[in-house]
C-alpha positions in Angstrom: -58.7 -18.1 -25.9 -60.0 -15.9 -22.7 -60.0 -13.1 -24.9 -62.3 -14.6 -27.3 -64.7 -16.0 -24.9 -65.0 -12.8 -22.7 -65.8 -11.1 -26.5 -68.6 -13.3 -26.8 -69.8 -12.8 -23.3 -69.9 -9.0 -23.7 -71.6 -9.5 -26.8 -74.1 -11.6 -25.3 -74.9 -9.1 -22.6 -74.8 -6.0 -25.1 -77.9 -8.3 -27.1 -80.0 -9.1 -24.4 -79.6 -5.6 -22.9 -80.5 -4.3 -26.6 -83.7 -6.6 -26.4 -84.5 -5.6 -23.0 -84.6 -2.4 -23.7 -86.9 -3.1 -27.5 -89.8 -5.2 -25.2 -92.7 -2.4 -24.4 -93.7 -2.6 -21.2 -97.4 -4.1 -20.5 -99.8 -1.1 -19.7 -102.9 -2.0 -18.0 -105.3 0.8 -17.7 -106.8 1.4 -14.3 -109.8 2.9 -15.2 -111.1 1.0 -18.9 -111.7 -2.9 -19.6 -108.3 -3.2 -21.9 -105.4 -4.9 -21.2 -103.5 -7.2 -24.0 -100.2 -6.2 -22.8 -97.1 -8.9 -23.9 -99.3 -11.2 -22.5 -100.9 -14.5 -24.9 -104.1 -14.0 -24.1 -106.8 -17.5 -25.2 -110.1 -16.5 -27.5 -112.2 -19.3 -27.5 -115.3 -18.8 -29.2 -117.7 -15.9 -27.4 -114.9 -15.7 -25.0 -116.2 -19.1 -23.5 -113.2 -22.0 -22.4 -114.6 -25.1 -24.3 -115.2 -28.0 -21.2 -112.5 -30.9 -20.4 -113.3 -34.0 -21.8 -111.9 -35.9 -18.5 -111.6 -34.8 -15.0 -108.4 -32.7 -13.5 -107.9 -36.0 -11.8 -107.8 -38.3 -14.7 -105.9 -35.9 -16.4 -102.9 -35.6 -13.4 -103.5 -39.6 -13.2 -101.9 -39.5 -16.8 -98.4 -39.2 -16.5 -97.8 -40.2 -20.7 -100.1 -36.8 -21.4 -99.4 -33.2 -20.6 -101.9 -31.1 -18.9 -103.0 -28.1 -19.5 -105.2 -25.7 -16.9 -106.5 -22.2 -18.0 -107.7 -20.3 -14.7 -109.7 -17.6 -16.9 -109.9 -14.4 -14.8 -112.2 -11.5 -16.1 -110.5 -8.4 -17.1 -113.0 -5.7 -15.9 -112.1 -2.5 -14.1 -113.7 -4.0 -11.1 -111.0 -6.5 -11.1 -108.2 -4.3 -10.9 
């Protein structure tokens, strides 16, 4: 029985080493306006966030409702 479950435990560790060592790193240029690294990035029209219908307030009033907040930060070389 311990023999079994220390298989599976090696086997889980071999996988996840496997997968960490598959996921590209994210590569940020420091001197061009491109970074889409592993990252979900949010296109919204002309790269404009549409407004809330309600107020952050209301919204965190709302328990039965999950909020969302998007902080949108410009990816410029300025920025980095």
């Amino acid at each position: 029985m311990v023999l079994g479950v220390r298989r599976w435990l090696v086997a889980l560790l071999v996988g996840v080493l496997v997968l960490l060592a598959v996921v590209p790193a994210a590569e940020a240029g420091l001197k061009d306006d491109r970074y889409d690294g592993n990252i979900f990035a949010l296109y919204a029209g002309n790269g404009s966030l549409v407004p809330p219908r309600v107020t952050l307030a209301d919204a965190l009033g709302r328990p039965d409702r999950a909020t969302v907040l998007v902080l949108y930060l410009d990816d410029s070389q300025d920025c980095k």
